[in-house]
N, C-alpha and C positions, 0 to 999 in steps of 0.2 A: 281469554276468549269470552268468558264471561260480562268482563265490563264488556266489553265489547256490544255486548248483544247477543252473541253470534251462539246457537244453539246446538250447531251439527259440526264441532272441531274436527269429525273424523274426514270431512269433504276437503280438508285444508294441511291436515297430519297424517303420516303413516308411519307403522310399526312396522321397521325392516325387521327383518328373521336376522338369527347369528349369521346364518348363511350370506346372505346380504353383508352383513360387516364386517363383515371376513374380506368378503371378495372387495369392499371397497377398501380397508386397510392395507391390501395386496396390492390396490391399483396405484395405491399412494406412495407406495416405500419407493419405486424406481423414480417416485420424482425429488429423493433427495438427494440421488445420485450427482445429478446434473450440478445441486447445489455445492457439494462439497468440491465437485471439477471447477465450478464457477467461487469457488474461497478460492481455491491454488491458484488458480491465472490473477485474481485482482491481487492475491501476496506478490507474486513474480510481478504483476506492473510496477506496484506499491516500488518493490525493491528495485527493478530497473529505471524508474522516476528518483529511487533518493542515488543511486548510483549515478547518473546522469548529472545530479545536482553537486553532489561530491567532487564528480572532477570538472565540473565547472567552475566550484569553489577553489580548486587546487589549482587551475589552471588564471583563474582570477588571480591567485594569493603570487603564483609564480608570474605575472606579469609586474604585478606591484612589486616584487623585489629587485626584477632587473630593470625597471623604472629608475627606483631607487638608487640601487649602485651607478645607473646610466648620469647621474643627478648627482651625484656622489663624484664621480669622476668629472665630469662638466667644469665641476667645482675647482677641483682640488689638481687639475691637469693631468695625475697619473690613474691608471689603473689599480684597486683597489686588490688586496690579494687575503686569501683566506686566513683567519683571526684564529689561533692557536691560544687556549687558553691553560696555562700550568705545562709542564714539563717541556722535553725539547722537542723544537717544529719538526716536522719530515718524517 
């Protein structure tokens, strides 16, 4: 205020009372309710966007395998049958 110029700070600042900052402390805390409701729903997107991504990926990966075998068989004339590895099949 000073550099400034300015002579009369008290036209420009005021000195709330405890009472005062009480009551606007009190006005503030219900608004971090809303914040903590507003974490849980973007975690729940968060997690319904990587789950969405998931089985898109699983359903990718399962198209590619029966590509595959489809490709596999093309080839080879017979149907491919499940690969048993060590002991006996069935």
């Amino acid at each position: 205020m000073e550099a400034a110029g300015l002579t009369s700070p008290d036209l420009y600042f005021t000195k709330p009372t405890p009472e005062d900052i009480q009551k606007r402390m009190q006005a503030a805390e219900p608004q971090q309710q809303p914040d903590a409701a507003m974490q849980q729903l973007q975690m729940q997107m968060q997690l319904a966007n990587e789950k969405a991504r998931m089985d898109g990926e699983n359903a990718r990966r399962k198209l590619e395998m029966e590509r595959e075998q489809n490709l596999a068989e093309m080839a080879g004339g017979t149907a491919l049958t499940t690969a048993h590895i060590g002991g006996i099949p069935g």
